[in-house]
N, C-alpha and C positions, 0 to 999 in steps of 0.2 A: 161175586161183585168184581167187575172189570174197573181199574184206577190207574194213573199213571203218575208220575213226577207234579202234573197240574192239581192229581186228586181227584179227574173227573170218573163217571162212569158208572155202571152199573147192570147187573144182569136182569131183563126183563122176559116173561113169558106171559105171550098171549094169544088171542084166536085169530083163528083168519077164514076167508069164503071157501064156500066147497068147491070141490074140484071138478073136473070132467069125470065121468063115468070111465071104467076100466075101458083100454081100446082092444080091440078085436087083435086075435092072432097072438101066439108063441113067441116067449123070447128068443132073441139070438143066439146060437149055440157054435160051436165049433170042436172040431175033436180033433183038433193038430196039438202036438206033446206045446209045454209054454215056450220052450227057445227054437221052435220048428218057423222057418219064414211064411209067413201068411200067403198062402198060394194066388196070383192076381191075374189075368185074362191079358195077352198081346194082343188081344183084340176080342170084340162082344159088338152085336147087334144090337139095338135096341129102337123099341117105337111106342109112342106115347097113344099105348091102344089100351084094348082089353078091357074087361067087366069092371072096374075102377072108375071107367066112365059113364057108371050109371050111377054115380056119385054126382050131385049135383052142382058140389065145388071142385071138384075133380074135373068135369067135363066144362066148368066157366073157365079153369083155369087153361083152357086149351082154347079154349073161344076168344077169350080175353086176350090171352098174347103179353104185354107189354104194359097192358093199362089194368092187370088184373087186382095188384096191393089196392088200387082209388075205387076198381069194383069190389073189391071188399069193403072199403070205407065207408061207401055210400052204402052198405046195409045196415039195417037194424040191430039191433045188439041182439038177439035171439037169433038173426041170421050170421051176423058174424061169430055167436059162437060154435053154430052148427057145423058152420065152414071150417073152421080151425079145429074141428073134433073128427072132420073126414079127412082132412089133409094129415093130419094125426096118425089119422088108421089106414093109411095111405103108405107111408113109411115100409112096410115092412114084405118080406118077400113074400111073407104066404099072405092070399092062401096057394097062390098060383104055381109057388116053386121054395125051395128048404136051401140050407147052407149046404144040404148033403147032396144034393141034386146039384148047384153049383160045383163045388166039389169035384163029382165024379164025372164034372163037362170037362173040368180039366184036364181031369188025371187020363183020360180018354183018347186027348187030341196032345200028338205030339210037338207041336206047336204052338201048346197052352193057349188055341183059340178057346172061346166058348162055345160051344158049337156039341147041346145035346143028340144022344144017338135017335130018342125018341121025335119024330117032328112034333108032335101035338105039345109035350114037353119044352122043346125050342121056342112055339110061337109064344106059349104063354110066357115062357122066364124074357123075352127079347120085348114083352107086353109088359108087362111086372115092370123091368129097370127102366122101362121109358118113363113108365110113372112115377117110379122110387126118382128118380134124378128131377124130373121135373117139379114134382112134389117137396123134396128138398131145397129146390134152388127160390121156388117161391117162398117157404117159409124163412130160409137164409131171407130174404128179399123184405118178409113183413116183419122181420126180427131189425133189419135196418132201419124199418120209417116207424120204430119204439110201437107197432099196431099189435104185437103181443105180449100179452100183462096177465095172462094167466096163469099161475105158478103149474097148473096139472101140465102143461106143455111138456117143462122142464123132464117128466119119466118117458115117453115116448121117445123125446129126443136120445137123452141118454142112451136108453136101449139101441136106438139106429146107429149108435155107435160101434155095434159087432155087426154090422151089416157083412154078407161076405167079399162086397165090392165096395172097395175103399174110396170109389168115386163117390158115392153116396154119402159114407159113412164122416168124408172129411168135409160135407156142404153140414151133416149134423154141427159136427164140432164149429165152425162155424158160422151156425146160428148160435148155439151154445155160449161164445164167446161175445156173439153183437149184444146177446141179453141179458148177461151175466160180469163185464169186466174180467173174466178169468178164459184161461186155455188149457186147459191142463195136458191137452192132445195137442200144443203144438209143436214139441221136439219129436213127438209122434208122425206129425206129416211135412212138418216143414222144418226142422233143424238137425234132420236123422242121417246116419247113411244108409243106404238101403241094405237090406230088404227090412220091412219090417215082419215083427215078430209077433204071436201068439200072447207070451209072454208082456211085451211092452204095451199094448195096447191093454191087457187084465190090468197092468200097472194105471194108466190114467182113466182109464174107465169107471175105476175104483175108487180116485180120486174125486172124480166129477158125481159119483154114491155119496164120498165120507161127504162132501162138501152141502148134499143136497140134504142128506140127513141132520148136519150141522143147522142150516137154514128151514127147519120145517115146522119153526115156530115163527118164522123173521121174515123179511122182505129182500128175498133174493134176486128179483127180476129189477134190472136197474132199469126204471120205467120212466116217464114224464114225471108220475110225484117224485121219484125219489131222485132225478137229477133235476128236479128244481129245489127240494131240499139242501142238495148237496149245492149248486149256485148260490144259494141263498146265505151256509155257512157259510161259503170264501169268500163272498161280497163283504160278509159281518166281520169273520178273521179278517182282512186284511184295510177293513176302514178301521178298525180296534188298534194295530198295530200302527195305522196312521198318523190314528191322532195321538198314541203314549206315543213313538220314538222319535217323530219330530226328524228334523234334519236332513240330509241325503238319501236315508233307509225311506222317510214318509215321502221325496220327490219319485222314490223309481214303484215304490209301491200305488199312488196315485195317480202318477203322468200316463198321458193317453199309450194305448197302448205297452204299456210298461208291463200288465198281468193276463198273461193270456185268457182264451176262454176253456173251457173243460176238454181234457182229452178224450181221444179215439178210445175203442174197446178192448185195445193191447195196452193201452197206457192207461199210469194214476188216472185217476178221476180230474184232479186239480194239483200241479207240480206247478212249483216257482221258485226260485234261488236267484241271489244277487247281494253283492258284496265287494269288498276290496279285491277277493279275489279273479274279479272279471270283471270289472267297472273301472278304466283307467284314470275316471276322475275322484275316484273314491278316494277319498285321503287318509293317509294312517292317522291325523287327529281326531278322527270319527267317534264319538261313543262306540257306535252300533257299528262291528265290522263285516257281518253276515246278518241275511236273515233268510229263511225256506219256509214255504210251506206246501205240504203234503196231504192231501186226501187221497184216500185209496181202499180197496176190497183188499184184507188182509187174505180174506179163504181160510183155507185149512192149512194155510202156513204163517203164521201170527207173527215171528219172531223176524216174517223175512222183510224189512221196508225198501220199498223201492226209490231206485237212485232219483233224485231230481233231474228232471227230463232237460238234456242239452247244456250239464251245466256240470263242472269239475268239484260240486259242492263240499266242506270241510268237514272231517270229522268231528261232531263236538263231542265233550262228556255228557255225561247226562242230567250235569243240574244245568245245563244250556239248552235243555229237551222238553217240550212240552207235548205231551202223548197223551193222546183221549180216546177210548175206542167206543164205537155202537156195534153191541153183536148185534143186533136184534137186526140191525140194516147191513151187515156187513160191512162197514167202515170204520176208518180210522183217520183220526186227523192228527197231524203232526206237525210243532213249529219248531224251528231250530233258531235261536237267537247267540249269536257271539258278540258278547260285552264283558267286560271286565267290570262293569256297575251293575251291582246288586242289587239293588232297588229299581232300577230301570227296567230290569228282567223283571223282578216280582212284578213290577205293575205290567208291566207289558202284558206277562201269561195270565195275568188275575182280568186281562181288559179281553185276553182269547178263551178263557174259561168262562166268559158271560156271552161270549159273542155267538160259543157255542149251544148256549139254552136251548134253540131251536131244535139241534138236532137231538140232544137230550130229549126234548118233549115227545120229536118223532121214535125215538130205540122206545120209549117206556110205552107207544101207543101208534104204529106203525099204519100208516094208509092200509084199510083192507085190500086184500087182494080183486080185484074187480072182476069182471066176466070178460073170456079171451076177447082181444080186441079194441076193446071198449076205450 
């Protein structure tokens, strides 16, 4: 039983739609020691050819160009999820070329070009990454306009994560991230110094495992239902805090533009803070001298909450904390109230603990998972 300072919460298990069928091809493999630098190409070939294109969303997706996410839209739900199970098994080097075949393109050319000794070997790996990259870049592409909602996505991607060309591998992550609210690979490709390692990458790869296996009862694809759920909570959270606190707190909480809309896929969900401390008309006779609120995907790191977005917000104790979590949906909703009245608080968190019923009703009985696309 998940509960916090409010009291709220609770641990639910339940079912959810079947998945995609297992996708074709070997996991990713590598046999560099863990603190050895992951070997990476000064340069590679590549052309969006080869037997992949008798794939028949493989080969629109070359056709199509630019307008290919609305060619997906406009199909049926049996075509779109055909489409999103070839693009799927699309991902990966074989069957055309191996990490070891990469590899020893390297270790070959003094100049870490890729450039295999065998030609017939060359055409196909220089076929293979045209695909792997384009294949990637459109599903990064359908992860942005929320058109995948199939939780079986989620293992494929994953996997593309040991890809042995990190160009690939960092379109997975990603996508991973547009779908998901979390990055576990992003100190990985974008906060590191280089080179990257063996090692670092079994590190977050591992991560984006503990988290899926965490999630494989719940609703981890942050989808249209579940960020209209999540809308829906902080519309309720913060018209509840409205009408208890009254005064300064309910003008900046109410006035137009005063609460932003939901954030990006590196940011909470829903971050807001405002108080005496950055409101210069705030007056010290306030009741209410802060108030925050916080939605957000804990992950597989629960303890850690994330700062309020753009705002130097106050540390409070923790009977000024009102914490609620949904495993089932991977959220967390969080208010921070600073009052020195006691009863103001009480009612305030007892008007955010009913506000949240909603998303209570969603952790104990979560949107099924639909058919990719859909």
């Amino acid at each position: 039983m998940a509960s916090g300072p409010c009291g709220c919460g609770g641990a639910i298990i339940f079912g959810m739609a079947g998945i995609l069928r297992a996708m074709a091809g070997a996991a990713f493999c590598v046999c560099l020691a863990a603190g050895q630098p992951i070997r990476q190409p000064n340069s590679y070939g590549y052309r969006f050819e080869g037997p992949a294109l008798k794939l028949q969303c493989v080969a629109l997706l070359k056709s199509a160009g630019a307008g290919f996410s609305e060619a997906v839209r406009a199909k049926a739900p049996e075509g779109r999820r055909a489409c999103l199970g070839q693009l799927l098994e699309s991902l990966t080097p074989e069957p055309d070329f191996t990490t070891a075949d990469f590899q020893a393109a390297l270790a070959r050319n003094p100049n870490r070009n890729l450039i295999p000794e065998d030609p017939q070997l060359a055409q196909r790996m220089g076929d293979r990454i045209g695909v792997n990259l384009a294949v990637a870049k459109a599903l990064r592409e359908l992860a942005g306009a929320q058109l995948i909602g199939d939780t079986a996505a989620l293992g494929p991607l994953i996997r593309c994560l040991g890809h042995p060309l990190l160009d690939v591998s960092r379109l997975c992550e990603d996508t991973l991230t547009s779908l998901t609210h979390h990055s576990y690979g992003w100190s990985f490709y974008y906060d590191r110094p280089p080179p990257p390692t063996e090692e670092a990458r079994r590190k977050f790869v591992g991560e984006w495992r503990d988290w899926q296996a965490q999630m494989k009862n719940g609703h981890p694809i942050f989808d249209e239902w579940l960020a209209g759920q999540s809308a829906d909570a902080v519309r309720r959270v913060v018209d509840a805090l409205s009408r208890t606190l009254g005064g300064i707190a309910a003008s900046y909480l109410g006035g137009p533009g005063g609460v932003p809309r939901l954030g990006g896929s590196l940011m909470p969900v829903f971050s807001y803070g405002v108080g005496s401390f950055i409101a210069a008309n705030w007056s010290a006779r306030e009741t209410v001298q802060a108030v925050g609120i916080r939605l957000y995907r804990p992950g597989i790191e629960p303890d850690q909450v994330p700062p309020i977005t753009g705002s130097p917000f106050p540390e409070l104790p923790p009977e000024q904390v009102c914490d609620e979590r949904f495993p089932a949906l991977d959220l967390a909703m969080r208010v921070d109230l600073e009052t020195a009245d006691a009863k103001l608080r009480a009612a305030a968190f007892a008007a955010v603990r009913e506000a949240l019923d909603g998303l209570r009703k969603a952790n104990a009985s979560p949107n099924p998972a639909r058919g990719p696309l859909e």
